[in-house]
C-alpha positions in Angstrom: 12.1 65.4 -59.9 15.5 66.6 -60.0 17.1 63.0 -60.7 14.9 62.8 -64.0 17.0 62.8 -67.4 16.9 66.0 -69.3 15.4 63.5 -72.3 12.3 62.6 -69.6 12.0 66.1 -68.8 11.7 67.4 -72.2 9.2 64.7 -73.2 7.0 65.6 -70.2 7.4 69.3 -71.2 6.6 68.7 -74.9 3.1 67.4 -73.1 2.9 70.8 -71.7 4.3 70.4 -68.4 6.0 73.6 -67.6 7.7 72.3 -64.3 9.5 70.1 -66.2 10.7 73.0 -68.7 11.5 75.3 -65.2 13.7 72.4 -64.1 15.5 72.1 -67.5 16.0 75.8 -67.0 16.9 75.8 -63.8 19.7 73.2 -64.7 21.1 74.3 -67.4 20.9 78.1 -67.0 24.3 79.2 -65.3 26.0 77.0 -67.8 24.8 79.0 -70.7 24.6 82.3 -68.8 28.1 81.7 -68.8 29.1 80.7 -71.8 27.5 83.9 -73.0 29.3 86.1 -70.9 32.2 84.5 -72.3 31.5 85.1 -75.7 30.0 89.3 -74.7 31.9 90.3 -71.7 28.8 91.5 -70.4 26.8 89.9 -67.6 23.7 92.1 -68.2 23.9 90.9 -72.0 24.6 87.4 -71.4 21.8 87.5 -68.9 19.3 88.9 -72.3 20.9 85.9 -74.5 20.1 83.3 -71.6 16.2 84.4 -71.6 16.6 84.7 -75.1 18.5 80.9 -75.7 15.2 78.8 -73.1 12.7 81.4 -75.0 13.5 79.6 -78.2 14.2 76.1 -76.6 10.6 76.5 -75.0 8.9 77.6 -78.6 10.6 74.4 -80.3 10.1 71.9 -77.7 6.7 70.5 -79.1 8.8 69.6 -82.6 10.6 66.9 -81.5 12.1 64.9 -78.9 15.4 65.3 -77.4 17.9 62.7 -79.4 20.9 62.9 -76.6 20.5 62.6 -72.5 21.4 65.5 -72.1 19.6 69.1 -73.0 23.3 70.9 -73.2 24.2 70.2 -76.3 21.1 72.0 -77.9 21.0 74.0 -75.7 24.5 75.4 -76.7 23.4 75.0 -80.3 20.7 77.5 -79.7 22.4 80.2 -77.5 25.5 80.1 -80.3 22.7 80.8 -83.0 21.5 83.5 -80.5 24.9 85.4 -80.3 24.9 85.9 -84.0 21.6 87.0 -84.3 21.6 89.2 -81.0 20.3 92.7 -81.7 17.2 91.1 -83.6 16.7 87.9 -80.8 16.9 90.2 -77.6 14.1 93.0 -79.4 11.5 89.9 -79.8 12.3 88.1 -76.9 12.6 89.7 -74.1 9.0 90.5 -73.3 7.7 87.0 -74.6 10.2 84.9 -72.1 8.8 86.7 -69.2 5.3 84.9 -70.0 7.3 81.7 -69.6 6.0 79.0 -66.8 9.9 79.1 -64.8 9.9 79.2 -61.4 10.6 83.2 -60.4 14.2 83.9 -60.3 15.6 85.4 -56.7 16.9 88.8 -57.1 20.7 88.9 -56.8 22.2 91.7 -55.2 25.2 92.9 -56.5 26.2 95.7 -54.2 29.4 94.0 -53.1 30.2 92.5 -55.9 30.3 95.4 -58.7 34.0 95.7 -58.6 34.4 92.0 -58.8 31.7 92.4 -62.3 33.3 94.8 -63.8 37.0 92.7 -63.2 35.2 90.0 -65.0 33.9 92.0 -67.8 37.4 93.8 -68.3 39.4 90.4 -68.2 36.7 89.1 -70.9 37.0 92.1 -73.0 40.8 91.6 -73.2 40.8 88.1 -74.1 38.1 88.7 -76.7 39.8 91.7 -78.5 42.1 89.0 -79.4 39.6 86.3 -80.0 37.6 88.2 -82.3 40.2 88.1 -85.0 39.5 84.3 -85.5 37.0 83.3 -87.7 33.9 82.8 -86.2 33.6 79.1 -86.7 36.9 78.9 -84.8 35.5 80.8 -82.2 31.9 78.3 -82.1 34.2 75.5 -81.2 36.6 76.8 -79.3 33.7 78.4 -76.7 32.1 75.0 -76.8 35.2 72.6 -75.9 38.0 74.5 -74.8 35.5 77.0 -72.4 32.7 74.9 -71.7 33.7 71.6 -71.5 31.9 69.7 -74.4 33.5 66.7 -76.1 34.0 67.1 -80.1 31.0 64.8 -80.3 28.6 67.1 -78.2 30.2 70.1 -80.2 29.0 68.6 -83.6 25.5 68.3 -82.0 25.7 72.1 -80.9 26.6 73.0 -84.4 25.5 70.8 -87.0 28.4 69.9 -88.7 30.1 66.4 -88.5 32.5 66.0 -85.2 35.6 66.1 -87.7 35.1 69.4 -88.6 34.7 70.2 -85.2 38.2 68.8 -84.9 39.9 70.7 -87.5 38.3 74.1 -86.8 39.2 73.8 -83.0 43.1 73.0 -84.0 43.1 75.4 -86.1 41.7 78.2 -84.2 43.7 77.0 -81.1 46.8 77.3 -83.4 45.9 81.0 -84.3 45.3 81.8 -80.9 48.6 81.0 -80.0 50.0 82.7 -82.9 47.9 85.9 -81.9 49.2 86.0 -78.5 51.4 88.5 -77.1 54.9 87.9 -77.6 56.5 86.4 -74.1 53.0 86.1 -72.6 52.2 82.9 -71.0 50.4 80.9 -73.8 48.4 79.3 -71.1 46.2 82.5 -70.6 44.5 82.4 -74.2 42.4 79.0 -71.7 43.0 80.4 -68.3 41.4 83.4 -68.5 37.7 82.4 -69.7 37.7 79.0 -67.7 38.6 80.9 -64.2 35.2 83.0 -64.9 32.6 80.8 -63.7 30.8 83.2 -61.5 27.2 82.2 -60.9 24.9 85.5 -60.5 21.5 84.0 -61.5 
């Protein structure tokens, strides 16, 4: 089952199948876990967001069928949407997305890697002191195609707006973010610094 599209799987899950919803979740899950620790600086947060982000997916997925092949894009969309609605998302979700049919998660342990956590979340915390002063828009695009890869195309789909906007508020905010940097610091570590967090802890 794991060579089925993400389109295949979410037709057979709008039919009720929750194995084919687990699979999407297993999939796609570290990739949004951490873009949301990119955009929190906190695992145990971005962990809350990620329930939160398939929660919604799963309550929507009778609607309609998936347009792309891939589930990222909306799934993206959803966990952006998430983020700015946080406090009031994680109070309603949390309890319903443990009734969800997704295969049980395995328990990380963490004991050696605290130190390397709390690194993370420090580094994160820096970069986003300064990222924070960018309009949030900026900030949408930038976390979607600078830190997690998508193409201006799959950004538009995230978002809802047309790919050219997507364009123009990504050049712009990369522009501020070089403008915002720190005198004499490398310019490379305004993209450096969230891309060389891709720590997997589900």
């Amino acid at each position: 089952m794991s060579e089925i599209s993400d389109r295949v799987l979410w037709a057979h899950a709008r039919d009720g199948d929750g194995a084919a919803f687990g699979l999407l979740f297993e999939r796609h899950a570290p990739r949004i876990y951490n873009y949301c620790f990119r955009r929190t600086a906190d695992w145990a947060l971005a962990e809350d967001l990620t329930s939160a982000t398939f929660l919604i997916a799963w309550r929507s997925h009778g609607r309609a069928p998936l347009q792309a092949e891939s589930a990222l894009p909306l799934l993206y969309g959803i966990a952006t949407n998430t983020l700015r609605n946080q406090r009031r998302s994680l109070k309603r979700g949390r309890e319903a997305f443990r009734r969800l049919p997704l295969p049980p998660p395995e328990e990380p342990d963490f004991s050696e890697e605290t130190a390397t956590r709390l690194d993370d979340e420090a580094a994160m915390r820096r970069l986003l002191s300064l990222f924070a002063r960018l309009p949030r828009r900026e900030q949408d695009v930038i976390s979607l195609c600078d830190w997690s890869g998508l193409s201006y195309e799959e950004a538009a789909g995230a978002l809802g707006v047309p790919v050219g906007t997507v364009r123009s508020r990504l050049s712009r905010g990369r522009r501020r973010l070089r403008e915002l940097a720190a005198p004499g610091g490398p310019e490379g570590d305004v993209h450096v610094v969230p891309l060389s967090i891709e720590v997997n802890k589900r």
